[in-house]
PyMOL Python script that loads the backbone (N, CA, C, O; Angstrom):
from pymol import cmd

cmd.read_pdbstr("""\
ATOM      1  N   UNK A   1     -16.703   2.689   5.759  1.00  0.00           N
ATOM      2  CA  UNK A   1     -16.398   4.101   5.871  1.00  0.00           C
ATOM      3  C   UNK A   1     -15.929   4.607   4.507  1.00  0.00           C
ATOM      4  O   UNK A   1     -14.940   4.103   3.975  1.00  0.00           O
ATOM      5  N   UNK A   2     -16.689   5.692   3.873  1.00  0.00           N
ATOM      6  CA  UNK A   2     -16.308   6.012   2.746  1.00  0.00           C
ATOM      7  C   UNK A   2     -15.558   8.015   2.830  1.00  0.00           C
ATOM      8  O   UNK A   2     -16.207   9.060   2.880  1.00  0.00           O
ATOM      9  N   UNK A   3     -14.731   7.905   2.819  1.00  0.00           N
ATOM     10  CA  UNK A   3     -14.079   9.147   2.985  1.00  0.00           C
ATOM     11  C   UNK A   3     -13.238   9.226   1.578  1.00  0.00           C
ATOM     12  O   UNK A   3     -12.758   8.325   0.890  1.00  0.00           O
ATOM     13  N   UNK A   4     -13.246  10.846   1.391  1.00  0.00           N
ATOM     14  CA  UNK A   4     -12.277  11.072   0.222  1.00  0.00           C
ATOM     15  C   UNK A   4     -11.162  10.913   0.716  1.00  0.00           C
ATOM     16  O   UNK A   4     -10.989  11.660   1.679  1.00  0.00           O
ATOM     17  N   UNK A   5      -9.858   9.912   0.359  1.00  0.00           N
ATOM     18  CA  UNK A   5      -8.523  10.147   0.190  1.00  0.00           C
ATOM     19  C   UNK A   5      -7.858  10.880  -0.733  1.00  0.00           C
ATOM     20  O   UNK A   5      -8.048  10.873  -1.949  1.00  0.00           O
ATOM     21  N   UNK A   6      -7.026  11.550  -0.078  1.00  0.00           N
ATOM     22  CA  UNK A   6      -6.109  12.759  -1.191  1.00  0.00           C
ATOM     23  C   UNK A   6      -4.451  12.019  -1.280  1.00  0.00           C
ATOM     24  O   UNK A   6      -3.776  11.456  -0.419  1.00  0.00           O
ATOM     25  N   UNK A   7      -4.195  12.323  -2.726  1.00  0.00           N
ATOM     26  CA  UNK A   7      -3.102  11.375  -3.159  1.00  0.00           C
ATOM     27  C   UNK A   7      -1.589  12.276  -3.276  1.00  0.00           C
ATOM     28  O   UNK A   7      -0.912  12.287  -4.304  1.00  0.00           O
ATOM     29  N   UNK A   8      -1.278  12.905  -2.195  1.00  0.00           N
ATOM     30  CA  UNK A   8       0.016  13.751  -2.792  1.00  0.00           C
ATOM     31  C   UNK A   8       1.018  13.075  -3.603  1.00  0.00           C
ATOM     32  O   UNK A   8       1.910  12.705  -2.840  1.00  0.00           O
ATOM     33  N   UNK A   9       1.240  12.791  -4.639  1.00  0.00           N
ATOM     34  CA  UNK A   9       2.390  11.866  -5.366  1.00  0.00           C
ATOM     35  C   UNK A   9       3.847  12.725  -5.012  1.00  0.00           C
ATOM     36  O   UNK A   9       4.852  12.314  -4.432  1.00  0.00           O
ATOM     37  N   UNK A  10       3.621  13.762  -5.460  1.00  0.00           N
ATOM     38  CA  UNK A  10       4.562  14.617  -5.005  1.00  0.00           C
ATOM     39  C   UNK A  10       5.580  14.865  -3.789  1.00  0.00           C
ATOM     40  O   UNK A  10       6.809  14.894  -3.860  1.00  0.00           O
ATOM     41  N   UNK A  11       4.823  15.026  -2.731  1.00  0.00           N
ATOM     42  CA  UNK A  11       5.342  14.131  -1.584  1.00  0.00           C
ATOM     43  C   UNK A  11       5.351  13.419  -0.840  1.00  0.00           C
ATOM     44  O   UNK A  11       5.973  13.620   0.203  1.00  0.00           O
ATOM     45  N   UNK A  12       4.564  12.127  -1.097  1.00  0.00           N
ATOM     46  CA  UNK A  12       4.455  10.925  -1.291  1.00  0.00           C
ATOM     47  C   UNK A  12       3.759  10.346   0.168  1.00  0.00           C
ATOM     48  O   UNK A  12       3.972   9.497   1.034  1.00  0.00           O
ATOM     49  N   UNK A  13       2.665  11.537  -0.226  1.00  0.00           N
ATOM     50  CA  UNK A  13       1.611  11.202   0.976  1.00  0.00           C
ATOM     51  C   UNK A  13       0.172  11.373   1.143  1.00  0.00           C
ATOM     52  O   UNK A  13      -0.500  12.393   0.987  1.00  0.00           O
ATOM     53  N   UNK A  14      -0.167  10.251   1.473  1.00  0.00           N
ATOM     54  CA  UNK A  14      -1.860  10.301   1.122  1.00  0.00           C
ATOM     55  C   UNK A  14      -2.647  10.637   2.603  1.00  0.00           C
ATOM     56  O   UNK A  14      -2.264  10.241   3.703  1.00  0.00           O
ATOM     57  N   UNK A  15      -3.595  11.296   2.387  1.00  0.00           N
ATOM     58  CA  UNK A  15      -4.383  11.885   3.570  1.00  0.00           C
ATOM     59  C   UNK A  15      -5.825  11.474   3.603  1.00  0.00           C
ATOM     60  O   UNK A  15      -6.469  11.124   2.614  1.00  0.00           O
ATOM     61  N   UNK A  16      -6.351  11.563   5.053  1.00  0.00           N
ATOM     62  CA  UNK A  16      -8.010  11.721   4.872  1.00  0.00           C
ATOM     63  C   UNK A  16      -8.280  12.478   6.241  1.00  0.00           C
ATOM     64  O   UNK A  16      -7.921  12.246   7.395  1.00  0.00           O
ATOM     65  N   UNK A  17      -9.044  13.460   5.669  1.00  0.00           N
ATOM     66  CA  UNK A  17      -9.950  14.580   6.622  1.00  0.00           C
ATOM     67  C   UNK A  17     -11.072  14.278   7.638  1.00  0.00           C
ATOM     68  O   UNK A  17     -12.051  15.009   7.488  1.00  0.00           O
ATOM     69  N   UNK A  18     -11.137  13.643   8.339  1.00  0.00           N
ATOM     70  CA  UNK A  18     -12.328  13.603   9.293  1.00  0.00           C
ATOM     71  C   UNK A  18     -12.874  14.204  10.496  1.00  0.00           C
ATOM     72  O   UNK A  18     -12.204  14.292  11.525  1.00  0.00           O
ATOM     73  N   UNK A  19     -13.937  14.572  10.412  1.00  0.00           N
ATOM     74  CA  UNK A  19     -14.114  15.563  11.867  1.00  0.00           C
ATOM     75  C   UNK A  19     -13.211  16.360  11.639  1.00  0.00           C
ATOM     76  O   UNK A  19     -12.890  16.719  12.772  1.00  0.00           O
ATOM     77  N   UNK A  20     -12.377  17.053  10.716  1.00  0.00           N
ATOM     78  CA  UNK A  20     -11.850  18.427  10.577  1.00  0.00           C
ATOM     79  C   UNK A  20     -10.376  18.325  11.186  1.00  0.00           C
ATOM     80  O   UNK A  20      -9.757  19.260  11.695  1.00  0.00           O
ATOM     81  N   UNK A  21      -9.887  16.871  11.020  1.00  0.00           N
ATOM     82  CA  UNK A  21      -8.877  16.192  11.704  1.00  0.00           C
ATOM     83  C   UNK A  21      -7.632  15.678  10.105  1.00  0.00           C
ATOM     84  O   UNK A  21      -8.120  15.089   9.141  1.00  0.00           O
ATOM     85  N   UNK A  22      -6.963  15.838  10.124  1.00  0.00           N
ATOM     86  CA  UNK A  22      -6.252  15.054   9.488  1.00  0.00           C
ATOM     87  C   UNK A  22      -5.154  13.749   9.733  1.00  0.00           C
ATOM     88  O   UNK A  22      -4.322  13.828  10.636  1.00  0.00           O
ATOM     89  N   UNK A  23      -5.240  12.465   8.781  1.00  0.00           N
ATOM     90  CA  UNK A  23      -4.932  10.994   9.259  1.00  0.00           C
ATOM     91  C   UNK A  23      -3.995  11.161   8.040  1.00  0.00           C
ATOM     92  O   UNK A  23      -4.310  11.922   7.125  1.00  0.00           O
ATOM     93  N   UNK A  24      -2.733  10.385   8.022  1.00  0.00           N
ATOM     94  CA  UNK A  24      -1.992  10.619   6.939  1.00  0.00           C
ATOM     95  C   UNK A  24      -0.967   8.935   7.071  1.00  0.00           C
ATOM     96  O   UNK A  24      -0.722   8.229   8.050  1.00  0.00           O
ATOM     97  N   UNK A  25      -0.596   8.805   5.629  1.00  0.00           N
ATOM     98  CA  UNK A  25       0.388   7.779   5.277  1.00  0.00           C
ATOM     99  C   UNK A  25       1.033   8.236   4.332  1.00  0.00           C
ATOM    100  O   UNK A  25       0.522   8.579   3.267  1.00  0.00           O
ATOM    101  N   UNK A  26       3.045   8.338   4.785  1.00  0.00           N
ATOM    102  CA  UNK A  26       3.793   8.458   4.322  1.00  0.00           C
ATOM    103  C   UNK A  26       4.543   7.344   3.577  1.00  0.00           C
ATOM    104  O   UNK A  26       4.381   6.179   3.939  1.00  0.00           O
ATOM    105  N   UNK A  27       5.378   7.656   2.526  1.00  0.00           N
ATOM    106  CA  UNK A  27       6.434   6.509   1.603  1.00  0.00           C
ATOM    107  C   UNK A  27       7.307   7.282   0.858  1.00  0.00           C
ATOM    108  O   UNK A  27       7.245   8.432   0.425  1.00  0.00           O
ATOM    109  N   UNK A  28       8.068   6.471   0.807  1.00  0.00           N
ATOM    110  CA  UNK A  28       9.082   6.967  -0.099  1.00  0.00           C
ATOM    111  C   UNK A  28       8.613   6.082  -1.411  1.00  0.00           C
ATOM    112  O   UNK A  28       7.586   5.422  -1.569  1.00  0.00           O
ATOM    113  N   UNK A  29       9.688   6.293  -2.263  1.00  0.00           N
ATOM    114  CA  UNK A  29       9.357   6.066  -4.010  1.00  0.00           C
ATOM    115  C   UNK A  29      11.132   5.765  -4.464  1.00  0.00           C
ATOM    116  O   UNK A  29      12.015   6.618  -4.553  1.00  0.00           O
ATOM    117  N   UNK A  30      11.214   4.706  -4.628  1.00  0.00           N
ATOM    118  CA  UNK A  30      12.952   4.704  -5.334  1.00  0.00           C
ATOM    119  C   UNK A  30      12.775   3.871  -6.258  1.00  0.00           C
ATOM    120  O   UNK A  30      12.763   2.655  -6.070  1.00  0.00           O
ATOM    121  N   UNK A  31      12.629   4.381  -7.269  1.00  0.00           N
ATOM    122  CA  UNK A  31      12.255   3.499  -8.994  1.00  0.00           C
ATOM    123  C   UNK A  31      10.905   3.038  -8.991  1.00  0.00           C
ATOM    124  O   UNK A  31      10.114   3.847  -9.476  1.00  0.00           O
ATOM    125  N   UNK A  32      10.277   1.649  -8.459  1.00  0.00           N
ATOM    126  CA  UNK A  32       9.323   0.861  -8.155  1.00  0.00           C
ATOM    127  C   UNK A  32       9.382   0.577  -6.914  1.00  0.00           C
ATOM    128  O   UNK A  32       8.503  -0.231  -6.614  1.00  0.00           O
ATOM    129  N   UNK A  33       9.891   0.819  -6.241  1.00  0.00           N
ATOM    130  CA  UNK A  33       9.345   0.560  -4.721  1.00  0.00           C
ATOM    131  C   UNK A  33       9.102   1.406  -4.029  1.00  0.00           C
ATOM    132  O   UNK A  33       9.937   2.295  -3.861  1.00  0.00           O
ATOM    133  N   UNK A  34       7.838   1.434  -3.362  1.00  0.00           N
ATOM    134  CA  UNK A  34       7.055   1.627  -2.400  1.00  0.00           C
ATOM    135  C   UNK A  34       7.809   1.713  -1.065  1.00  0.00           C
ATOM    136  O   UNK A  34       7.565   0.574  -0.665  1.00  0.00           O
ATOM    137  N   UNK A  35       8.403   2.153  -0.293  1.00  0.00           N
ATOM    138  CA  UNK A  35       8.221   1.977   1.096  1.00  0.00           C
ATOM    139  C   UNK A  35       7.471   2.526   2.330  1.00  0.00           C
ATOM    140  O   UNK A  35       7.765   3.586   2.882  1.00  0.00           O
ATOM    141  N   UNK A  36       6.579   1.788   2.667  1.00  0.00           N
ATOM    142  CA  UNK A  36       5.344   2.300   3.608  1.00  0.00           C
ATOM    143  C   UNK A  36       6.334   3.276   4.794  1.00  0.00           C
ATOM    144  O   UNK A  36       7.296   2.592   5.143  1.00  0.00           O
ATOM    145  N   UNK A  37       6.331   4.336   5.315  1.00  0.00           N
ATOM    146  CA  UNK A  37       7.278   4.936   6.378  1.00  0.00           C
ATOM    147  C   UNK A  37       6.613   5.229   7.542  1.00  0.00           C
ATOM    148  O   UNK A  37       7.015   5.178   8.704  1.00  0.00           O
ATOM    149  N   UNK A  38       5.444   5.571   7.048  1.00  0.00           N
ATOM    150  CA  UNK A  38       4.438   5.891   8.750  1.00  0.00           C
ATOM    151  C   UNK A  38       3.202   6.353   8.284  1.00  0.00           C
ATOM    152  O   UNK A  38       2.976   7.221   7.441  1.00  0.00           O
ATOM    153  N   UNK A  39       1.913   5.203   9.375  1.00  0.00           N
ATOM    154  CA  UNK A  39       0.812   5.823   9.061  1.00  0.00           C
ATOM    155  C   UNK A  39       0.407   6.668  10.908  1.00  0.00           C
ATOM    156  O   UNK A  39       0.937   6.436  11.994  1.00  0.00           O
ATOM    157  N   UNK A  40      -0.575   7.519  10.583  1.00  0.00           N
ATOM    158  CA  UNK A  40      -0.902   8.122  11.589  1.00  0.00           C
ATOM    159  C   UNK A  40      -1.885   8.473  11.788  1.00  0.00           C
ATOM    160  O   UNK A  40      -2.264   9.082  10.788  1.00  0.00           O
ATOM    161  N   UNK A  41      -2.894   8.472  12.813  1.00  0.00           N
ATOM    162  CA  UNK A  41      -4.209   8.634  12.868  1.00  0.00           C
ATOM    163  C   UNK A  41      -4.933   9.297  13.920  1.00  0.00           C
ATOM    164  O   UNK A  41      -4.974   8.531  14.883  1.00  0.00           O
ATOM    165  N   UNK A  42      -5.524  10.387  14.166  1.00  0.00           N
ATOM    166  CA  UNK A  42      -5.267  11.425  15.670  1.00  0.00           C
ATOM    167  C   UNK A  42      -5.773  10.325  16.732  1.00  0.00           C
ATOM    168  O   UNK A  42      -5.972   9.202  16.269  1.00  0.00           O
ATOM    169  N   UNK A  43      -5.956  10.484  17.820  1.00  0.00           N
ATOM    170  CA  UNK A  43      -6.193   9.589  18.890  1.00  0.00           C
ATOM    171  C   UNK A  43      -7.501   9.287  18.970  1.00  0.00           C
ATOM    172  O   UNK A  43      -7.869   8.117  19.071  1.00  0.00           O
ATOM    173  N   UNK A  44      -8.465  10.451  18.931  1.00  0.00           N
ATOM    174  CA  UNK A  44      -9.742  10.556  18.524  1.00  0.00           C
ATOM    175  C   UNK A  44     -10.603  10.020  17.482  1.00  0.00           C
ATOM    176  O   UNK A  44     -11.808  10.157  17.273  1.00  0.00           O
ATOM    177  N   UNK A  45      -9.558   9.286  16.794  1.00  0.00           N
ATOM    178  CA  UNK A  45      -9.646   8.723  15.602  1.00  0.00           C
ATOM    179  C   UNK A  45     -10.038   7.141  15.678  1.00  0.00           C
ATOM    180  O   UNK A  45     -10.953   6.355  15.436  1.00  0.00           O
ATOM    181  N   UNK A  46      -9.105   7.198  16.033  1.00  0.00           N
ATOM    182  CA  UNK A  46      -8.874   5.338  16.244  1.00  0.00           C
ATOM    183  C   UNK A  46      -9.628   4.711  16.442  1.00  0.00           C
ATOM    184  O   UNK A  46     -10.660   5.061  17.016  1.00  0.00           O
ATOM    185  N   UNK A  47      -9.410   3.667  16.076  1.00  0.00           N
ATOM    186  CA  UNK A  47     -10.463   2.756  15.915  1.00  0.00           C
ATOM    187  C   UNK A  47     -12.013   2.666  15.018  1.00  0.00           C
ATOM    188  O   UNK A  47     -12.942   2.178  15.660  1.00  0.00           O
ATOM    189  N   UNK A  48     -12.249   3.023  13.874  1.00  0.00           N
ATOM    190  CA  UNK A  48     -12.784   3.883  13.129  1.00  0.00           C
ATOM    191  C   UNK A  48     -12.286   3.528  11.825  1.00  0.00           C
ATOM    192  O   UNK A  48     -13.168   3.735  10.992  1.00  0.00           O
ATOM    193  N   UNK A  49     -11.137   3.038  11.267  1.00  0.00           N
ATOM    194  CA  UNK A  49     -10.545   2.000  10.189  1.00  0.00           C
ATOM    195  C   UNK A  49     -10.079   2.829   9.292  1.00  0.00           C
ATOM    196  O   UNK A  49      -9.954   2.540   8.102  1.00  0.00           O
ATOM    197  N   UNK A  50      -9.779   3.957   9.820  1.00  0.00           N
ATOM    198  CA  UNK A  50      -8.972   4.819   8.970  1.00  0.00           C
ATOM    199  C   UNK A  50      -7.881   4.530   8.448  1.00  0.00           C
ATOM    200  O   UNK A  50      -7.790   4.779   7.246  1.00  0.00           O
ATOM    201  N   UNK A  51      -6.657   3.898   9.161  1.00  0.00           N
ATOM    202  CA  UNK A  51      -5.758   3.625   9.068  1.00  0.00           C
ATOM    203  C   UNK A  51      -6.035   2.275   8.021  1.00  0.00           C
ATOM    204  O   UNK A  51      -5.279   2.245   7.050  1.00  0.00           O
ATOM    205  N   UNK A  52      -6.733   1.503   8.093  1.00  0.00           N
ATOM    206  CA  UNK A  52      -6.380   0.729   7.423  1.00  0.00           C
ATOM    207  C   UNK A  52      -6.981   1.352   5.573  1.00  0.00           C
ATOM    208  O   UNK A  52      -6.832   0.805   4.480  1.00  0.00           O
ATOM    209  N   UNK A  53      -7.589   2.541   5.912  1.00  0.00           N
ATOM    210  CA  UNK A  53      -8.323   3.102   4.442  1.00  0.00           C
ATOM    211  C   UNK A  53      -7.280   3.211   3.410  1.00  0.00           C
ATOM    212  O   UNK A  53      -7.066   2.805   2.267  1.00  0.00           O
ATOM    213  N   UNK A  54      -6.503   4.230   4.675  1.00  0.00           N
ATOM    214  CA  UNK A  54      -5.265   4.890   4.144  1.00  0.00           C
ATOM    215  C   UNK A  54      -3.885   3.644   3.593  1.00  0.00           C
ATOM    216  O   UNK A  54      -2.918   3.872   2.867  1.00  0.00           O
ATOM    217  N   UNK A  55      -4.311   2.295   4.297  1.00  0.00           N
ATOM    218  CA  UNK A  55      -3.348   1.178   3.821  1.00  0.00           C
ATOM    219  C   UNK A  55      -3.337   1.244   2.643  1.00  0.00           C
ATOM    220  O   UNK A  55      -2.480   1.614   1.840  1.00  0.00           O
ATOM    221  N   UNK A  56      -5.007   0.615   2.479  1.00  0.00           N
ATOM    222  CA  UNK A  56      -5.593   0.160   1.254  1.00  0.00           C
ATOM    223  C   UNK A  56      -5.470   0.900   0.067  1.00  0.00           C
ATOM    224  O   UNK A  56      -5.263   0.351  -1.015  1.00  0.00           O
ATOM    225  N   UNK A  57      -5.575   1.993   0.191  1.00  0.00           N
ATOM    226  CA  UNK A  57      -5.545   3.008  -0.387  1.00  0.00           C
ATOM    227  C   UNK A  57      -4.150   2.550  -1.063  1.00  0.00           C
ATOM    228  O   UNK A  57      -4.105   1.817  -2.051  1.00  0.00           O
ATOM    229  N   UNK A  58      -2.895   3.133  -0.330  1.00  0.00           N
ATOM    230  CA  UNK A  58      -1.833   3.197  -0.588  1.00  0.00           C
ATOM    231  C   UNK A  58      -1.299   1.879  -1.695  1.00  0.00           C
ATOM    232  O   UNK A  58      -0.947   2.078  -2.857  1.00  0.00           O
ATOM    233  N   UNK A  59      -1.345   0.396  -0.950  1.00  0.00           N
ATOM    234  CA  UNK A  59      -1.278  -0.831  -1.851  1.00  0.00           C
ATOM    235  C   UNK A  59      -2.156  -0.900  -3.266  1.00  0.00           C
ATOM    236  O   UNK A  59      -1.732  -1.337  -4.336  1.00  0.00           O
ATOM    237  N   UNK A  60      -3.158  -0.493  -3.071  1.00  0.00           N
ATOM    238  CA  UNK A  60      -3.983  -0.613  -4.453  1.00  0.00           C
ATOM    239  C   UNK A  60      -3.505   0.959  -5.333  1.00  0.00           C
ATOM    240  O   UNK A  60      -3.896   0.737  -6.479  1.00  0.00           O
ATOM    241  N   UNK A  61      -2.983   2.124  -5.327  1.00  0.00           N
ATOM    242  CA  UNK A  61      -2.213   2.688  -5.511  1.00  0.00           C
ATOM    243  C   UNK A  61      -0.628   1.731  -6.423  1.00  0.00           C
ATOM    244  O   UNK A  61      -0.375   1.774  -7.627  1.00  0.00           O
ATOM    245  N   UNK A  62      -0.157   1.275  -5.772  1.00  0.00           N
ATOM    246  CA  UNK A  62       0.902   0.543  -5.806  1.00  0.00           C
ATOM    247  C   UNK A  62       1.028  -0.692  -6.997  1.00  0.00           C
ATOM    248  O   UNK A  62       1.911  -1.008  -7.795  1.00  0.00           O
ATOM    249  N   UNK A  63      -0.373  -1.224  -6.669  1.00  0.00           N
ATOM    250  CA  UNK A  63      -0.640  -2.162  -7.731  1.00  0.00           C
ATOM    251  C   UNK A  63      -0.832  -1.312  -8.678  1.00  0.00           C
ATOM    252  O   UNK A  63       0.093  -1.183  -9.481  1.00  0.00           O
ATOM    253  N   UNK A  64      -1.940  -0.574  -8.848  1.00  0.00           N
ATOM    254  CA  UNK A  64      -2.193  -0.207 -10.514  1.00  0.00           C
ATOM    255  C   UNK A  64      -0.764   0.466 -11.219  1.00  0.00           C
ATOM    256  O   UNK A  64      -0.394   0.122 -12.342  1.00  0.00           O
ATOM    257  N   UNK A  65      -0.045   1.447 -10.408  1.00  0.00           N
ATOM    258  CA  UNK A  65       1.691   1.528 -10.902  1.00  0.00           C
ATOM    259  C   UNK A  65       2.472   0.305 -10.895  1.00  0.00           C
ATOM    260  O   UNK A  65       3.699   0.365 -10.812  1.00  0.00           O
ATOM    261  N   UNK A  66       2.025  -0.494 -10.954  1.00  0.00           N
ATOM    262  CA  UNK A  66       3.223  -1.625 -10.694  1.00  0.00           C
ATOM    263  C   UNK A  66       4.322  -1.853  -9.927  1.00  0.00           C
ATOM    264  O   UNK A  66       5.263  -2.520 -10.359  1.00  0.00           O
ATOM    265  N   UNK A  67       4.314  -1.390  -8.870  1.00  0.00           N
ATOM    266  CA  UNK A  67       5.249  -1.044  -7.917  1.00  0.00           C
ATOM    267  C   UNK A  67       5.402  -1.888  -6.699  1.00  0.00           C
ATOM    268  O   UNK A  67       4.418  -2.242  -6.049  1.00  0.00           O
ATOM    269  N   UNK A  68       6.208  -2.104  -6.488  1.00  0.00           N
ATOM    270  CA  UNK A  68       6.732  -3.426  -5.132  1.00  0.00           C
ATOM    271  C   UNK A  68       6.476  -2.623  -3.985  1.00  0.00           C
ATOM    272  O   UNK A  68       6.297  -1.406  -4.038  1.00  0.00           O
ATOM    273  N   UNK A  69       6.463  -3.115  -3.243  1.00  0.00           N
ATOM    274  CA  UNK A  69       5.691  -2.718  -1.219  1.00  0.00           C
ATOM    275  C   UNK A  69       6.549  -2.957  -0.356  1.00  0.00           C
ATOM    276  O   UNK A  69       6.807  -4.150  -0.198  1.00  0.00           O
ATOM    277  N   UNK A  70       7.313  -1.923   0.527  1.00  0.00           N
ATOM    278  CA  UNK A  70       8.177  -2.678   1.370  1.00  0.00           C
ATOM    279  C   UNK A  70       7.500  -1.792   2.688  1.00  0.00           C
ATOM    280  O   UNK A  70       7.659  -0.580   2.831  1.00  0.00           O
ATOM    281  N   UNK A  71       6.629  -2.767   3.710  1.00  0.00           N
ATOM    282  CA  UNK A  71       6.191  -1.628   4.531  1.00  0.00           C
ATOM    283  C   UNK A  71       6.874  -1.780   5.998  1.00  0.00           C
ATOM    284  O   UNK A  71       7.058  -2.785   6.685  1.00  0.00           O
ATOM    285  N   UNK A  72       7.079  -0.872   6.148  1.00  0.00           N
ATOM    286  CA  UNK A  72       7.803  -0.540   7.209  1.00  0.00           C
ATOM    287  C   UNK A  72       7.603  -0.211   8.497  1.00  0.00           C
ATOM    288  O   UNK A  72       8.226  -0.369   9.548  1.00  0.00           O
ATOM    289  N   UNK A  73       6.007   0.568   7.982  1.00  0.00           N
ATOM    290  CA  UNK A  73       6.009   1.175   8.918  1.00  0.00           C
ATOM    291  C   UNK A  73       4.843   0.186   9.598  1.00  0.00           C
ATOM    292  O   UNK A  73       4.051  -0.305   8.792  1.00  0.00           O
ATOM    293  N   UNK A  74       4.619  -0.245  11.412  1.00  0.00           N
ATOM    294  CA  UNK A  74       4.443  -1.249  11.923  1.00  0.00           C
ATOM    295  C   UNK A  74       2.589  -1.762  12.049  1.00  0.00           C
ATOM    296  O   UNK A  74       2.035  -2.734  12.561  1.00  0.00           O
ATOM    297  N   UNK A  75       2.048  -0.451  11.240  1.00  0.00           N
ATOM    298  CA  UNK A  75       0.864  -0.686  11.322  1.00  0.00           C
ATOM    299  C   UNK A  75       0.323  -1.635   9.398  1.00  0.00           C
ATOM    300  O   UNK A  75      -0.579  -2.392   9.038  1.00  0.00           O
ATOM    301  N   UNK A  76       1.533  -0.956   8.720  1.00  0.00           N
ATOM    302  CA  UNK A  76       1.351  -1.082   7.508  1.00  0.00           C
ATOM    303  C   UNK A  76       1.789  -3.024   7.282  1.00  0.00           C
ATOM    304  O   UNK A  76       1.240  -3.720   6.428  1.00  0.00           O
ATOM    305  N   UNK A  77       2.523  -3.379   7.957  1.00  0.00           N
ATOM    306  CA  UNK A  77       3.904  -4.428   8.084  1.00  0.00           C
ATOM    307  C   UNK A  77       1.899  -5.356   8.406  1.00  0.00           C
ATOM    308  O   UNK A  77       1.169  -6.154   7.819  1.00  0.00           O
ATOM    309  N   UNK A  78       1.887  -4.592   9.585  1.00  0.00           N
ATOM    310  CA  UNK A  78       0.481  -5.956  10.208  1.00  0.00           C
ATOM    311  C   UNK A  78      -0.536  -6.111   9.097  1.00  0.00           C
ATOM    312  O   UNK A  78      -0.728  -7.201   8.560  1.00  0.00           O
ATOM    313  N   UNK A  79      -1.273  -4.858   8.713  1.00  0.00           N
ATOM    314  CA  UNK A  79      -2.468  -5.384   7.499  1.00  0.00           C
ATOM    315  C   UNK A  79      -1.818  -5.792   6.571  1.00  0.00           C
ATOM    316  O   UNK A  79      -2.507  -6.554   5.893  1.00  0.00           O
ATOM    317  N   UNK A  80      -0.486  -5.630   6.057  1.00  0.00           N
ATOM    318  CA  UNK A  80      -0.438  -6.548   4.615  1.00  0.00           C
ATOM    319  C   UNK A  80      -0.287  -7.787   5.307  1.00  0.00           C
ATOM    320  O   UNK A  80      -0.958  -8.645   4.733  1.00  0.00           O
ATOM    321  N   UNK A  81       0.182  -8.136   6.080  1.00  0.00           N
ATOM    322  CA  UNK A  81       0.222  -9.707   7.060  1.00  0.00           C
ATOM    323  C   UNK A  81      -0.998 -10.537   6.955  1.00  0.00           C
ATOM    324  O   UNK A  81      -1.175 -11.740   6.764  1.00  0.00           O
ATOM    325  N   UNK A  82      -1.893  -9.387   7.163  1.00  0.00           N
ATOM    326  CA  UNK A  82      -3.781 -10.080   7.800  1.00  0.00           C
ATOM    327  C   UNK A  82      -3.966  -9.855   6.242  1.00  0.00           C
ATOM    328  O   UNK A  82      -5.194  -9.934   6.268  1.00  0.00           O
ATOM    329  N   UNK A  83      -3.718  -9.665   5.093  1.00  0.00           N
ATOM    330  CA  UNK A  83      -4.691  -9.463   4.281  1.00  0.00           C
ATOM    331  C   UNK A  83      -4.082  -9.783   2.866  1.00  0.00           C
ATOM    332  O   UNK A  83      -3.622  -8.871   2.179  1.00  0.00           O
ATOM    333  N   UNK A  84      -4.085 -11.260   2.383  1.00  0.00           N
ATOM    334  CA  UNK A  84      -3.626 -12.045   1.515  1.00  0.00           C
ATOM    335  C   UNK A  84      -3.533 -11.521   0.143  1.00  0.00           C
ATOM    336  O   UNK A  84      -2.864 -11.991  -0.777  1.00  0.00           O
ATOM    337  N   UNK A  85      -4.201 -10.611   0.129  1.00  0.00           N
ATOM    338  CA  UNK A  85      -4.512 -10.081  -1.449  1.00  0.00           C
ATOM    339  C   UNK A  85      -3.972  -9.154  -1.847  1.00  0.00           C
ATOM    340  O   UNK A  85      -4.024  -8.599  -2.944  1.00  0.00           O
ATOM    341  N   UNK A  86      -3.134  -8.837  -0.496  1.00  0.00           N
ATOM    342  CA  UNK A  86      -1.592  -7.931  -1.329  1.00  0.00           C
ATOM    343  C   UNK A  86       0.048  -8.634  -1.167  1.00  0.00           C
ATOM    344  O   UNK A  86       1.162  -8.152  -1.373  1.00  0.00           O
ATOM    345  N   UNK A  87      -0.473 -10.174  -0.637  1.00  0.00           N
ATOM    346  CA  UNK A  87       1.038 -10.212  -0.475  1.00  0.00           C
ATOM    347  C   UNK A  87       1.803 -10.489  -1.829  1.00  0.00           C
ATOM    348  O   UNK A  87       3.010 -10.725  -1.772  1.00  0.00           O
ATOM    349  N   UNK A  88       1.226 -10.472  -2.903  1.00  0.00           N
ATOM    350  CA  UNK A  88       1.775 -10.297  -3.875  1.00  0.00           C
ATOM    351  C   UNK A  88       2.918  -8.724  -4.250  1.00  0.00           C
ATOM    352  O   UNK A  88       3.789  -8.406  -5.059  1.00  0.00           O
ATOM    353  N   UNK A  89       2.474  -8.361  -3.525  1.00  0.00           N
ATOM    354  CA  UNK A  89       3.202  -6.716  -4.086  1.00  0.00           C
ATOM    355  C   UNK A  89       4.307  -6.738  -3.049  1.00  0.00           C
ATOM    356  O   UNK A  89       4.954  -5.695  -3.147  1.00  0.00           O
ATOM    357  N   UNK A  90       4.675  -7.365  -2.291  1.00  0.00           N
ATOM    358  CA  UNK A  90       6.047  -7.166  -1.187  1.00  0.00           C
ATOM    359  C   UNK A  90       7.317  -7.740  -1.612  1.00  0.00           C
ATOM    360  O   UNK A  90       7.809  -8.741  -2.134  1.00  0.00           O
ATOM    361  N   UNK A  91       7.636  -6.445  -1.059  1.00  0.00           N
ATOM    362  CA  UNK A  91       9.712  -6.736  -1.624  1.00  0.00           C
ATOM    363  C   UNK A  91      10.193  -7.991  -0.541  1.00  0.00           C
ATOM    364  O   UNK A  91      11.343  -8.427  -0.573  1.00  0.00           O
TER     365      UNK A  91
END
""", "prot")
cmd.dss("prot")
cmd.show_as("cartoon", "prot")
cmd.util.cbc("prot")
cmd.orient("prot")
């Protein structure tokens, strides 16, 4: 699935538009760390791998700033779990 993600740095939230729907992942920012706070994805959505776009997104984000990962939030906590190639970036 290739969708544009939008990067609010500002308030520290990245989005993607589908079907005229919006899917979003929140974090906070305190020096270098990352904390994942909540991803969300409409119901209609699901299942469809959005959520994990918006992970990916977010961690590879994280890496190129150099920034540590503390995710929190319970969808974010599971794919860095399943997916070895970021457990490098966790607080």
């Amino acid at each position: 699935m290739n969708h544009v993600l939008e990067h609010d740095t500002l308030n520290h939230r990245i989005t993607c538009v589908v079907d005229g729907l919006t899917s979003v992942l929140d974090y906070t920012l305190a020096d270098t760390l990352m904390t994942i706070t909540h991803t969300e994805v409409p119901p209609v959505l699901r299942g469809r791998g959005i959520a994990a776009e918006l992970t990916r997104f977010a961690l590879d984000a994280a890496r190129r700033e150099g920034w540590r990962v503390r995710p929190r939030c319970s969808y974010a906590d599971a794919f860095t779990r399943a997916h070895a190639e970021y457990q490098d970036l966790l607080a």
